[in-house]
PyMOL Python script that loads the backbone (N, CA, C, O; Angstrom):
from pymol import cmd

cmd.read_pdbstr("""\
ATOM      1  N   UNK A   1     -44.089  -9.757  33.811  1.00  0.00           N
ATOM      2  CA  UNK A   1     -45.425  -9.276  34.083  1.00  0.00           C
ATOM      3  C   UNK A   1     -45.772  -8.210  33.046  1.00  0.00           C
ATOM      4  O   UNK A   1     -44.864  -7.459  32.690  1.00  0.00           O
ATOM      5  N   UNK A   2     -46.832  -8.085  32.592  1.00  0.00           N
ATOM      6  CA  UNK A   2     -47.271  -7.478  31.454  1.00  0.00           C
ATOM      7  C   UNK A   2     -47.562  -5.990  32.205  1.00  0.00           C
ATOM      8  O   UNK A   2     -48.179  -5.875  33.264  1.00  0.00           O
ATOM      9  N   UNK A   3     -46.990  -4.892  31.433  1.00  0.00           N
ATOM     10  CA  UNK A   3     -46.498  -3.421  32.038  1.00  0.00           C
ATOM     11  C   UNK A   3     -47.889  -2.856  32.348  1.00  0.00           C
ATOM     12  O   UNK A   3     -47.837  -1.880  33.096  1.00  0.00           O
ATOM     13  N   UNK A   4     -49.497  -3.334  31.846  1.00  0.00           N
ATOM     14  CA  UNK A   4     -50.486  -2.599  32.010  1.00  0.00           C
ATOM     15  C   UNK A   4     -50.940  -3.703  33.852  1.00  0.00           C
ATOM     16  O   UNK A   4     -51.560  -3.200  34.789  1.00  0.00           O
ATOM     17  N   UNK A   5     -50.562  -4.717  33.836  1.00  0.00           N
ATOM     18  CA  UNK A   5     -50.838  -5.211  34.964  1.00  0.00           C
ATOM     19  C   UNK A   5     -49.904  -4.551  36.220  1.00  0.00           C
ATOM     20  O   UNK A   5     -50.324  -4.425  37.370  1.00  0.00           O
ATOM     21  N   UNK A   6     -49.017  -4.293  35.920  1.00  0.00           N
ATOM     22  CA  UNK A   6     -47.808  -3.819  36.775  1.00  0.00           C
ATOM     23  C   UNK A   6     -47.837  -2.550  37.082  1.00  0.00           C
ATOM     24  O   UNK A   6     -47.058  -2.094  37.920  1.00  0.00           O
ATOM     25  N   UNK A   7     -49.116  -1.478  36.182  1.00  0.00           N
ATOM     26  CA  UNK A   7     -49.553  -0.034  36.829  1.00  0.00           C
ATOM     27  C   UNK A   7     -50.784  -0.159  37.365  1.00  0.00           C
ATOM     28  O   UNK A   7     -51.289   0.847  37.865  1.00  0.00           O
ATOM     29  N   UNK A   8     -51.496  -1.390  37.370  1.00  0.00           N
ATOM     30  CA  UNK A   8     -52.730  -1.099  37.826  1.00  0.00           C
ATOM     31  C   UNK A   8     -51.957  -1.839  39.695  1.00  0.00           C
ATOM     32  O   UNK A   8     -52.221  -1.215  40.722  1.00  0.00           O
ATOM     33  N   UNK A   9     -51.145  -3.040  39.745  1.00  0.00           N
ATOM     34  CA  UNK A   9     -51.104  -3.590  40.669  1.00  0.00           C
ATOM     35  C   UNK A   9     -49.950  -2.127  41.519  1.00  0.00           C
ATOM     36  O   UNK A   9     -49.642  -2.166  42.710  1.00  0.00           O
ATOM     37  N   UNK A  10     -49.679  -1.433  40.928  1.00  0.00           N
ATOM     38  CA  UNK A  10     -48.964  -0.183  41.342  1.00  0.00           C
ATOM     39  C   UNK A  10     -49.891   0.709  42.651  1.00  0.00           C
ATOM     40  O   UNK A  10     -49.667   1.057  43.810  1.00  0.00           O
ATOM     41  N   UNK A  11     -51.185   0.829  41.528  1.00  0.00           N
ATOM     42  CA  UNK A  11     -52.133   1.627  42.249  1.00  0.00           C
ATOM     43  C   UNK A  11     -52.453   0.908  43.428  1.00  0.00           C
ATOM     44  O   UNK A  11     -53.208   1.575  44.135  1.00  0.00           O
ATOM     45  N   UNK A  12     -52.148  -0.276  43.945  1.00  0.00           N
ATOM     46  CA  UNK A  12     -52.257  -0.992  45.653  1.00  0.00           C
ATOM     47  C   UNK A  12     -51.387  -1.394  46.081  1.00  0.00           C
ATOM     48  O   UNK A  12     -51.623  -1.586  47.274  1.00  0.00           O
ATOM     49  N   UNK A  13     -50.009  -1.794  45.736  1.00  0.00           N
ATOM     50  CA  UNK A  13     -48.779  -1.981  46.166  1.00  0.00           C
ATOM     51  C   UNK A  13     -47.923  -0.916  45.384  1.00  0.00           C
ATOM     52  O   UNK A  13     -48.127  -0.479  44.252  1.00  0.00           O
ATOM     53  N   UNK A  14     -46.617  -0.516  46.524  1.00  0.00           N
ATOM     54  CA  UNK A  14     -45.740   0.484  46.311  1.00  0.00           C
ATOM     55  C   UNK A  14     -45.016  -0.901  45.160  1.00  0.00           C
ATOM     56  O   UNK A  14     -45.291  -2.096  45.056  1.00  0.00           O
ATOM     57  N   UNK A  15     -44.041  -0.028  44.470  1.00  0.00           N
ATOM     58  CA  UNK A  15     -43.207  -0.672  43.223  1.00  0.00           C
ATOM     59  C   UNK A  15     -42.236  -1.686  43.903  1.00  0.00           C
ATOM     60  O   UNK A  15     -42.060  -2.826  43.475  1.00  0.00           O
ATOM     61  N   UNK A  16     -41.475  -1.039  45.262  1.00  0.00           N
ATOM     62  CA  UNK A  16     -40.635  -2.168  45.838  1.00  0.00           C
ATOM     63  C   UNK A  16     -41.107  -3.300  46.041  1.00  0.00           C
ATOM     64  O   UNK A  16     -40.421  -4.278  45.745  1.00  0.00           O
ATOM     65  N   UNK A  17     -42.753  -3.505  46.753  1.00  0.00           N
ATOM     66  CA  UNK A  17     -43.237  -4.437  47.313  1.00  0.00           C
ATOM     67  C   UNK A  17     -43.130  -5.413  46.608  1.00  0.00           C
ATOM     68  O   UNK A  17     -43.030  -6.541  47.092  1.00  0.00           O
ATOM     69  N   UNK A  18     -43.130  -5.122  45.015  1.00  0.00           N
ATOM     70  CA  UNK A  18     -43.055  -6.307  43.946  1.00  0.00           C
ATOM     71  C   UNK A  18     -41.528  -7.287  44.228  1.00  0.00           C
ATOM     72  O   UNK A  18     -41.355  -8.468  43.928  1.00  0.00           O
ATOM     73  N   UNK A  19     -40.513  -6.297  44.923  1.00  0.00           N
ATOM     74  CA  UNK A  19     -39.520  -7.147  44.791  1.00  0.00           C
ATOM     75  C   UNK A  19     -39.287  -7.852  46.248  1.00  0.00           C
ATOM     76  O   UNK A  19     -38.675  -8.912  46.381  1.00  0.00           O
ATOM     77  N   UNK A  20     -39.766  -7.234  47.135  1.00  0.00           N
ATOM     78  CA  UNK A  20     -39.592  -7.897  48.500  1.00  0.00           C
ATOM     79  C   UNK A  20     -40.060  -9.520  48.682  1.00  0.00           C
ATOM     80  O   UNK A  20     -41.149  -9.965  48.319  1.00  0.00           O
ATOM     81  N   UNK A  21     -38.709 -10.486  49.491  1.00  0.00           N
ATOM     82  CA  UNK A  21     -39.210 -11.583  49.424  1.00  0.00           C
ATOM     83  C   UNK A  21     -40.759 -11.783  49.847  1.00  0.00           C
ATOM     84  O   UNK A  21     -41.075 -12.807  49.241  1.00  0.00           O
ATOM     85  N   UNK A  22     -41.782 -11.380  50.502  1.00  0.00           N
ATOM     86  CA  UNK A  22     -42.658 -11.487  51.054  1.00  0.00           C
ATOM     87  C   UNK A  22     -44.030 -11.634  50.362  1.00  0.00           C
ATOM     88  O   UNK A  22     -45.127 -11.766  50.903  1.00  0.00           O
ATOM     89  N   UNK A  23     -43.702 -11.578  48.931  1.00  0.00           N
ATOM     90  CA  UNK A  23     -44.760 -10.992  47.727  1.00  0.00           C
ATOM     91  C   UNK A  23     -45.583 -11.969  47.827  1.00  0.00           C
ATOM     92  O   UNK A  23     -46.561 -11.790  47.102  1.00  0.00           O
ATOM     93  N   UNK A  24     -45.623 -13.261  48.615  1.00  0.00           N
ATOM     94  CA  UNK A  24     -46.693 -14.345  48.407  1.00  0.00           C
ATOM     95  C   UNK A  24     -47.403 -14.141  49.262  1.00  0.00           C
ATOM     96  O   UNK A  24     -48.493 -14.689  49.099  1.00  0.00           O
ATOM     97  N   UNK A  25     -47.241 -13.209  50.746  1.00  0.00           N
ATOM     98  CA  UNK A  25     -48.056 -13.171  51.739  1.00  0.00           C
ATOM     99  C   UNK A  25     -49.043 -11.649  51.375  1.00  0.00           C
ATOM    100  O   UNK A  25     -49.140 -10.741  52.200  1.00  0.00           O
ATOM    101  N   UNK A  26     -49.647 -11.617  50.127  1.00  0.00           N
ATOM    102  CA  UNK A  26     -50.695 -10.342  49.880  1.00  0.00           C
ATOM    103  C   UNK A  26     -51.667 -10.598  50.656  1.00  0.00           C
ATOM    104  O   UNK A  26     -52.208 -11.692  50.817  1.00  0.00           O
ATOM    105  N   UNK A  27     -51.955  -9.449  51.235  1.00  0.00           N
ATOM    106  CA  UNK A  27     -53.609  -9.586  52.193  1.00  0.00           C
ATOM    107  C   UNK A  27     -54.748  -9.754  51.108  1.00  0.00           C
ATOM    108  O   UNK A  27     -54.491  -9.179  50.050  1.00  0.00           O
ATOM    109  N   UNK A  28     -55.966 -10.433  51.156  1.00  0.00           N
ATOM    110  CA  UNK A  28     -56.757 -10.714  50.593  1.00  0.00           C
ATOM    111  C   UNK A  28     -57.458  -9.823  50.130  1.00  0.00           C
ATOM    112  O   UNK A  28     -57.848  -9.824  48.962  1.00  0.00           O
ATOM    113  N   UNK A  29     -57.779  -8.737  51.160  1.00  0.00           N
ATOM    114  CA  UNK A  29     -58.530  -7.709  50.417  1.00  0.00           C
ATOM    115  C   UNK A  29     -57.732  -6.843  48.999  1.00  0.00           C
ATOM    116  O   UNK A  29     -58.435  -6.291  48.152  1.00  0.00           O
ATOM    117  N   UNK A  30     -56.315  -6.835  48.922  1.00  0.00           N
ATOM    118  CA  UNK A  30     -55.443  -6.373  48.278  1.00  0.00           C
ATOM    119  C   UNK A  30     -55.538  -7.292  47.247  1.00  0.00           C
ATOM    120  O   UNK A  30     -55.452  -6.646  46.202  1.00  0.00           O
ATOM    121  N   UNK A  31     -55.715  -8.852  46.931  1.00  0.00           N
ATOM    122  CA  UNK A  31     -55.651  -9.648  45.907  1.00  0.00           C
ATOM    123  C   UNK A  31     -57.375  -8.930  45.165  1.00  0.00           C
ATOM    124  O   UNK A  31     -57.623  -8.743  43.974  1.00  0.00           O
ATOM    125  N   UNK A  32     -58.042  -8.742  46.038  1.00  0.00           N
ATOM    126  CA  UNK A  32     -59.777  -8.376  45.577  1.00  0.00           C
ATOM    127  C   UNK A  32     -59.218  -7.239  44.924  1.00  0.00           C
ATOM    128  O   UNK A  32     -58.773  -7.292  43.778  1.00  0.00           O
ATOM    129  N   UNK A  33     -59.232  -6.162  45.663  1.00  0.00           N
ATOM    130  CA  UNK A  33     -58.423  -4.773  44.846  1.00  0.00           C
ATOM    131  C   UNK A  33     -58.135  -4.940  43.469  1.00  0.00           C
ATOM    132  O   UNK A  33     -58.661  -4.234  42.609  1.00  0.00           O
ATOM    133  N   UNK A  34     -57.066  -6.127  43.142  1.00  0.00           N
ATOM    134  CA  UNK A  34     -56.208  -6.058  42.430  1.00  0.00           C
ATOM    135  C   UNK A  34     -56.629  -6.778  41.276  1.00  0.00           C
ATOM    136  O   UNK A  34     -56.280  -6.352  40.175  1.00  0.00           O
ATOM    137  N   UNK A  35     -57.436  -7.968  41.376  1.00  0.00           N
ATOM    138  CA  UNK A  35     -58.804  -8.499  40.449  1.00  0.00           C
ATOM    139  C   UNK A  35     -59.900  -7.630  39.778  1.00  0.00           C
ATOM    140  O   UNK A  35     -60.342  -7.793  38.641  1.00  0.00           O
ATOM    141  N   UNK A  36     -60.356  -6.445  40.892  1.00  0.00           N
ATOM    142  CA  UNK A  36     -61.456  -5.866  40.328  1.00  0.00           C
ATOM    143  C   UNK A  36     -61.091  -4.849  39.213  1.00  0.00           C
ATOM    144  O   UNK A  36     -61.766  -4.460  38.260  1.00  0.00           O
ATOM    145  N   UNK A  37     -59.493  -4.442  39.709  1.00  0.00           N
ATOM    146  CA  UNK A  37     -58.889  -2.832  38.663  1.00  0.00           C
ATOM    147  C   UNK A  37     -58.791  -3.945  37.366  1.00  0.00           C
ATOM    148  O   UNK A  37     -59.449  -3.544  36.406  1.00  0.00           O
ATOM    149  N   UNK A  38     -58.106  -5.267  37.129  1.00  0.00           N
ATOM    150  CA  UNK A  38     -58.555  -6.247  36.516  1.00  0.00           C
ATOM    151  C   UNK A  38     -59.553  -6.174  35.131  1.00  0.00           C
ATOM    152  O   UNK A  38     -59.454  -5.820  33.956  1.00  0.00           O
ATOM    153  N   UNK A  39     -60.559  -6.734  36.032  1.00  0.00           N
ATOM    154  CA  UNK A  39     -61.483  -6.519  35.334  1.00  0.00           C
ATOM    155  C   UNK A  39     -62.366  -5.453  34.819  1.00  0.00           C
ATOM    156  O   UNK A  39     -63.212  -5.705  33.960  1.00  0.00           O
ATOM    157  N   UNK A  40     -62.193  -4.215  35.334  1.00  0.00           N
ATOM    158  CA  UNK A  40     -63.168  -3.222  35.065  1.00  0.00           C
ATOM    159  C   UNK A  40     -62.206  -2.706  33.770  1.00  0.00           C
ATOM    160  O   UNK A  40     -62.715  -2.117  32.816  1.00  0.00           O
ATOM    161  N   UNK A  41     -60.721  -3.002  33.850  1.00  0.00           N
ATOM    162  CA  UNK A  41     -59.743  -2.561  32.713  1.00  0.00           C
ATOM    163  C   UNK A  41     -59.881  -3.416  31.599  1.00  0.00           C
ATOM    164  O   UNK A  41     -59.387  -3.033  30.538  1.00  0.00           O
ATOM    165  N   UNK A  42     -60.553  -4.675  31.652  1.00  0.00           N
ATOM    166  CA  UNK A  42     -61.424  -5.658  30.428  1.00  0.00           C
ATOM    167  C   UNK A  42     -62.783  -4.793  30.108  1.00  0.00           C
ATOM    168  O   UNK A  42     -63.213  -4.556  28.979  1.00  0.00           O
ATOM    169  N   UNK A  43     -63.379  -4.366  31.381  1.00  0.00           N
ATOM    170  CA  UNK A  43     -64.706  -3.729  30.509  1.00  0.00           C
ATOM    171  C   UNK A  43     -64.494  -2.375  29.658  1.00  0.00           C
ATOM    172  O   UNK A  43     -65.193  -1.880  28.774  1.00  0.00           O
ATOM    173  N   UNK A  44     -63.335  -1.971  30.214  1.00  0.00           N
ATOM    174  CA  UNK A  44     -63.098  -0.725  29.497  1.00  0.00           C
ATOM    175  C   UNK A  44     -63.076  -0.627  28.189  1.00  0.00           C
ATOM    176  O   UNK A  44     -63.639   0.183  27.452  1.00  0.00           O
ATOM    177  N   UNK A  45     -62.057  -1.931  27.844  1.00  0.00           N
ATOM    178  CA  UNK A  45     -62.308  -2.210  26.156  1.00  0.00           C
ATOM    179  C   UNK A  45     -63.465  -2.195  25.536  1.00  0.00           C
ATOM    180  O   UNK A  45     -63.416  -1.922  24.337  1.00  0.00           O
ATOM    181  N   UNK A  46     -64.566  -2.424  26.035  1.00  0.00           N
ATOM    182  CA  UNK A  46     -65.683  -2.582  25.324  1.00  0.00           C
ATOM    183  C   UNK A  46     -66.029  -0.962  24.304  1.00  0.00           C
ATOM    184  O   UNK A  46     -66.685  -0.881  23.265  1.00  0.00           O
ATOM    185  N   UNK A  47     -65.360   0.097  25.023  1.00  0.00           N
ATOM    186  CA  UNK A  47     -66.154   1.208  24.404  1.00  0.00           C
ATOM    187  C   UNK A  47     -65.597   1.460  23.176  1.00  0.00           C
ATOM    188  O   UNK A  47     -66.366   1.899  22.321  1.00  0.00           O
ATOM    189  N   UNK A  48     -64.281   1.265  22.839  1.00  0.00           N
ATOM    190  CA  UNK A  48     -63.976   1.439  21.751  1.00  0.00           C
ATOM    191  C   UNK A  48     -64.989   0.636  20.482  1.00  0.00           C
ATOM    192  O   UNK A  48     -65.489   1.116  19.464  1.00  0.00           O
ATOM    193  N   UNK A  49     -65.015  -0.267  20.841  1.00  0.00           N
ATOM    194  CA  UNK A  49     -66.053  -1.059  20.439  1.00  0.00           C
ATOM    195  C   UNK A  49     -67.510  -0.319  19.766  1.00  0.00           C
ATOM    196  O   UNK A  49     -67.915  -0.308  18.603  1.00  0.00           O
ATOM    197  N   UNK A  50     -68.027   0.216  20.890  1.00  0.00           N
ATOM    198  CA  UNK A  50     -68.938   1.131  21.003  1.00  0.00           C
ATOM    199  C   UNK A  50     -69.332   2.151  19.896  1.00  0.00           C
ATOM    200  O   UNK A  50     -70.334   2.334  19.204  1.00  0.00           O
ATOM    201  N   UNK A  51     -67.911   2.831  20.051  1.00  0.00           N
ATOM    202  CA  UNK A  51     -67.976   3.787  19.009  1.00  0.00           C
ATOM    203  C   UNK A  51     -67.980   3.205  17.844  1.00  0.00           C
ATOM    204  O   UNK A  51     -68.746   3.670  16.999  1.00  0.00           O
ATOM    205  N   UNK A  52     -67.091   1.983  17.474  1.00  0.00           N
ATOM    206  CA  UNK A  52     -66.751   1.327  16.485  1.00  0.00           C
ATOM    207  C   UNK A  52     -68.653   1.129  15.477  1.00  0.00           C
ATOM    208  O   UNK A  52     -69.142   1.442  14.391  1.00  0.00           O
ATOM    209  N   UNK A  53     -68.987   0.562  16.505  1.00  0.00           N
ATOM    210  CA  UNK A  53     -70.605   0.176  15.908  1.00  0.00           C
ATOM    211  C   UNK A  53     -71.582   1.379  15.587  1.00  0.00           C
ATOM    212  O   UNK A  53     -72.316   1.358  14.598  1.00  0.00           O
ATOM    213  N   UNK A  54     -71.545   2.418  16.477  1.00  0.00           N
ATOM    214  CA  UNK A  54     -72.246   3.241  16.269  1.00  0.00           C
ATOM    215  C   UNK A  54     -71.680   3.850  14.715  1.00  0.00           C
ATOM    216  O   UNK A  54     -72.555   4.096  13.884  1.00  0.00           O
ATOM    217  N   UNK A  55     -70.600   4.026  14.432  1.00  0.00           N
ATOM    218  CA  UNK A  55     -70.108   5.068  13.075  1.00  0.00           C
ATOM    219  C   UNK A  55     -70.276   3.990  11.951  1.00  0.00           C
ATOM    220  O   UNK A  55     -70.270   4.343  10.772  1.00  0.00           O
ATOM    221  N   UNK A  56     -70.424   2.681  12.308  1.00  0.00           N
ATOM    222  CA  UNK A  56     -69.960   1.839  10.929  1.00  0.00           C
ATOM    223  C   UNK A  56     -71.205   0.602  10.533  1.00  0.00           C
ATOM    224  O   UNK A  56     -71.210  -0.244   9.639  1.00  0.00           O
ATOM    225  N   UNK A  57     -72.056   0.867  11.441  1.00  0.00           N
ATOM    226  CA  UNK A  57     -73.100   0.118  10.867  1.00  0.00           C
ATOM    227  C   UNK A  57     -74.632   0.673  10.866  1.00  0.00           C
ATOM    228  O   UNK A  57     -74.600   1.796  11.369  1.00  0.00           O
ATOM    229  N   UNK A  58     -75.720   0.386  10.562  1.00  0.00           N
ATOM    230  CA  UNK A  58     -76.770   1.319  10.114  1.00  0.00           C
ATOM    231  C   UNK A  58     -77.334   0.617  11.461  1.00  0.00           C
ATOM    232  O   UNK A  58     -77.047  -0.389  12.109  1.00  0.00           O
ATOM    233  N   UNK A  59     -78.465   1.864  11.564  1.00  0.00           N
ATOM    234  CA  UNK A  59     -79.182   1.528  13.074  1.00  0.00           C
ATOM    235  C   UNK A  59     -79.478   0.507  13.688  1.00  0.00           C
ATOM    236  O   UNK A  59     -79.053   0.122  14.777  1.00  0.00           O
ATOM    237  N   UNK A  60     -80.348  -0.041  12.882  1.00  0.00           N
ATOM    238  CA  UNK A  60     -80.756  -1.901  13.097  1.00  0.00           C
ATOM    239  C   UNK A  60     -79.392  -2.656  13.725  1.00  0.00           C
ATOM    240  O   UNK A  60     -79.313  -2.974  14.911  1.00  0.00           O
ATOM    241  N   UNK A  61     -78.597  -2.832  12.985  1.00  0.00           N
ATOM    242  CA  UNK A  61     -77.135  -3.310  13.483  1.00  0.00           C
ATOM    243  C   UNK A  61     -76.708  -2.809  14.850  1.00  0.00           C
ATOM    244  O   UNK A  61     -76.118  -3.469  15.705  1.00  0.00           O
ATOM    245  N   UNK A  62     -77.079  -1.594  14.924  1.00  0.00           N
ATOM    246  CA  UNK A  62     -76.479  -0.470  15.888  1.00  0.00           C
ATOM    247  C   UNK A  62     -77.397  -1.285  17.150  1.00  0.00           C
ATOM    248  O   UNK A  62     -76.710  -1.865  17.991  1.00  0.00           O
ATOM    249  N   UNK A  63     -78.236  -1.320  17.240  1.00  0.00           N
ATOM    250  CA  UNK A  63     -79.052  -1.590  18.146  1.00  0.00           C
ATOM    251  C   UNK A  63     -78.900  -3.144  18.819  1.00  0.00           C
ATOM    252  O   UNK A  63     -78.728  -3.472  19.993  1.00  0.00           O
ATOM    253  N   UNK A  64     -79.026  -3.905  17.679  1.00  0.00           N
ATOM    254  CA  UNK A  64     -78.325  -5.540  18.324  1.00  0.00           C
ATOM    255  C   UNK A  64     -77.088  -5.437  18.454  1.00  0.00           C
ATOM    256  O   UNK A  64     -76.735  -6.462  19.036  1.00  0.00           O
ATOM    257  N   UNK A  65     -76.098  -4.715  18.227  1.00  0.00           N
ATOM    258  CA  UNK A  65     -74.617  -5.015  18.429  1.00  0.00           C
ATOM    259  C   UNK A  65     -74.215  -4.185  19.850  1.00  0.00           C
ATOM    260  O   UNK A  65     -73.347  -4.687  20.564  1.00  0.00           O
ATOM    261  N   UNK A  66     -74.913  -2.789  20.294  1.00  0.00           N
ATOM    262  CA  UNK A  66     -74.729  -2.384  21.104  1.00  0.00           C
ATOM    263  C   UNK A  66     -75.476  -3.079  23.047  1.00  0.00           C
ATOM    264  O   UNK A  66     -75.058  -3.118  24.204  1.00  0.00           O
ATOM    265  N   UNK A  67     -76.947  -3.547  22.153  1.00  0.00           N
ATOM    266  CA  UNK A  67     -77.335  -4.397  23.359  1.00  0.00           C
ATOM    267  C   UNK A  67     -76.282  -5.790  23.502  1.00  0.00           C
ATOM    268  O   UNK A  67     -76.133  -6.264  24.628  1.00  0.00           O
ATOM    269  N   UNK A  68     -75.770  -6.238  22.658  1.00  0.00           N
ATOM    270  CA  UNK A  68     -75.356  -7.662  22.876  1.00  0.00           C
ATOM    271  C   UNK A  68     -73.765  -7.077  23.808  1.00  0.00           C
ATOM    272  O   UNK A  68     -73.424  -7.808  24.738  1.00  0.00           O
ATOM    273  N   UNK A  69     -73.001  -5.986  23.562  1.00  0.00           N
ATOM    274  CA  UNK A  69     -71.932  -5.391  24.368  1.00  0.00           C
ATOM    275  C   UNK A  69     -72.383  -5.044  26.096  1.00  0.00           C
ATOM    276  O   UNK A  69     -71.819  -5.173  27.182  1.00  0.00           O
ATOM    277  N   UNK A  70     -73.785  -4.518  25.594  1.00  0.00           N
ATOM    278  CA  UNK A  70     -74.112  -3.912  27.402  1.00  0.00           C
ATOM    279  C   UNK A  70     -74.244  -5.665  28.035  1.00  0.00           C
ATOM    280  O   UNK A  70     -73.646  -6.036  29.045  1.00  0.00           O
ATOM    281  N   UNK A  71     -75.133  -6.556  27.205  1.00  0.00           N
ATOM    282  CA  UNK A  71     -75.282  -7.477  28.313  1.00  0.00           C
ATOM    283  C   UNK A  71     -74.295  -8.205  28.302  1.00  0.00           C
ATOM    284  O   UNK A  71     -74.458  -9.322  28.794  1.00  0.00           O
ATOM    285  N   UNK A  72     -73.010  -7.878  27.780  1.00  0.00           N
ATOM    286  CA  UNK A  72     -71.808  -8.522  28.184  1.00  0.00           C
ATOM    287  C   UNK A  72     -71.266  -8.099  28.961  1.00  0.00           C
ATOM    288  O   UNK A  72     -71.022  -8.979  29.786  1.00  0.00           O
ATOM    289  N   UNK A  73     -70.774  -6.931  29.317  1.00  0.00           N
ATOM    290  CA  UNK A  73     -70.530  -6.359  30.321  1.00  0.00           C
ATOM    291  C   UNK A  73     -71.190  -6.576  31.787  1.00  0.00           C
ATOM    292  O   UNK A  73     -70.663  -6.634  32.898  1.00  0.00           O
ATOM    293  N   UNK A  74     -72.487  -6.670  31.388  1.00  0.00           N
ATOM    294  CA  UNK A  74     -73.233  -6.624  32.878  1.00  0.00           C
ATOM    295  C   UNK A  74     -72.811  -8.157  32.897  1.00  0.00           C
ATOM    296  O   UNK A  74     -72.018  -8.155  33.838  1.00  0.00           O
ATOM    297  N   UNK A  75     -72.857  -9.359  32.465  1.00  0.00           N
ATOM    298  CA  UNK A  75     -72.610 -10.326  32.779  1.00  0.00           C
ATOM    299  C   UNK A  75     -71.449 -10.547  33.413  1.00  0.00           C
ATOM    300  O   UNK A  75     -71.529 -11.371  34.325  1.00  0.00           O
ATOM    301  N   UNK A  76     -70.207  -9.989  33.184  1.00  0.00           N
ATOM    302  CA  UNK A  76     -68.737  -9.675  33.984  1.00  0.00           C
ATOM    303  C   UNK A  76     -68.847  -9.339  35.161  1.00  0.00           C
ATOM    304  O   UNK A  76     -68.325  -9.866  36.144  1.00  0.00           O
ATOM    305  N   UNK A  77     -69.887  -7.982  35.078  1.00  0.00           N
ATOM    306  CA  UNK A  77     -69.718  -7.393  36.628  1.00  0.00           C
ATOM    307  C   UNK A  77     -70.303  -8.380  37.524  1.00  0.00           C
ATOM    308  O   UNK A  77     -69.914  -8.686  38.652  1.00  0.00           O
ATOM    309  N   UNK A  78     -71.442  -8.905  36.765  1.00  0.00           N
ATOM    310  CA  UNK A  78     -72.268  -9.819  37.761  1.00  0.00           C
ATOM    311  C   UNK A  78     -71.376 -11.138  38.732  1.00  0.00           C
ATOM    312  O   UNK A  78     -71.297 -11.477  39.912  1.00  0.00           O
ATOM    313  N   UNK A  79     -70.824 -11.566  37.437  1.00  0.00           N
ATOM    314  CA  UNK A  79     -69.599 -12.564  37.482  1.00  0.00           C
ATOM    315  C   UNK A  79     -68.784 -12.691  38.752  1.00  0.00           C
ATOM    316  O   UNK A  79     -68.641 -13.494  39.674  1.00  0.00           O
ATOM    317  N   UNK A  80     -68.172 -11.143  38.239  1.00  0.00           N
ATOM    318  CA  UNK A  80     -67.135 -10.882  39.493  1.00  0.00           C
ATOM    319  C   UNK A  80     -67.382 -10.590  40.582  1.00  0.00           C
ATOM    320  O   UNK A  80     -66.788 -10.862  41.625  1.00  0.00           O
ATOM    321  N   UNK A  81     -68.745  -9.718  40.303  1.00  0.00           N
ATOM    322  CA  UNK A  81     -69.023  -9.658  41.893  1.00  0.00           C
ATOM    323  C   UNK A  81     -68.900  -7.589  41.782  1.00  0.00           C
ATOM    324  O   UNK A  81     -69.155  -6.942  42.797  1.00  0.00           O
ATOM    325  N   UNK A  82     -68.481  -6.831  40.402  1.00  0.00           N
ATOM    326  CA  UNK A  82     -68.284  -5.922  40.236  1.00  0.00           C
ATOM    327  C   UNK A  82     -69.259  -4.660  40.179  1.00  0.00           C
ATOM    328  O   UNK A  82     -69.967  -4.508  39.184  1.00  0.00           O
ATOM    329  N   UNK A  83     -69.296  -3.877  41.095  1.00  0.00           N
ATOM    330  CA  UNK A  83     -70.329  -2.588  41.265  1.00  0.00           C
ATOM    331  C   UNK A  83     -70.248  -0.989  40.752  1.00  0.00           C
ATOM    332  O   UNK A  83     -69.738  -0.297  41.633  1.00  0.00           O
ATOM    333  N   UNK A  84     -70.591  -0.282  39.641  1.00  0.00           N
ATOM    334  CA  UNK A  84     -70.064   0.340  39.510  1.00  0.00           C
ATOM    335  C   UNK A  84     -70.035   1.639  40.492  1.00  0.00           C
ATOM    336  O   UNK A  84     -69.241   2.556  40.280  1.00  0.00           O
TER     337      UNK A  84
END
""", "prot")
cmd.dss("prot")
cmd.show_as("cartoon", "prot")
cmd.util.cbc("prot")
cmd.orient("prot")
């Protein structure tokens, strides 16, 4: 399991729970939990991004590259079902 999935699934299951035979019976709201830290940790990437455009391209650029990031994002949250 990839170590950034394994601290976010931390933050809703204790560390043992990962090893207890029982790991297939997760309550549902806990699988939702565990989808949304998920995805909001995909939107997070976007800001680096962000900055990236703002320092390295001239306004015009700045302006289509930064709208085309927001309505990607909002399209995710929409997606998932995600509120900030």
């Amino acid at each position: 399991m990839n170590e950034r999935i394994r601290e976010l699934a931390n933050e809703i299951w204790a560390e043992e729970y990962w090893d207890h035979h029982n790991t297939d019976k997760l309550l549902p709201a806990q699988l939702n939990r565990f989808a949304e830290l998920i995805v909001r940790e995909c939107l997070h990437l976007s800001n680096p991004l962000v900055e990236h455009y703002i320092y390295s391209h001239d306004e015009q650029d700045q302006v289509f590259l930064l709208a085309a990031i927001a309505d990607y994002t909002s399209e995710i949250k929409k997606h998932f079902g995600i509120e900030e």
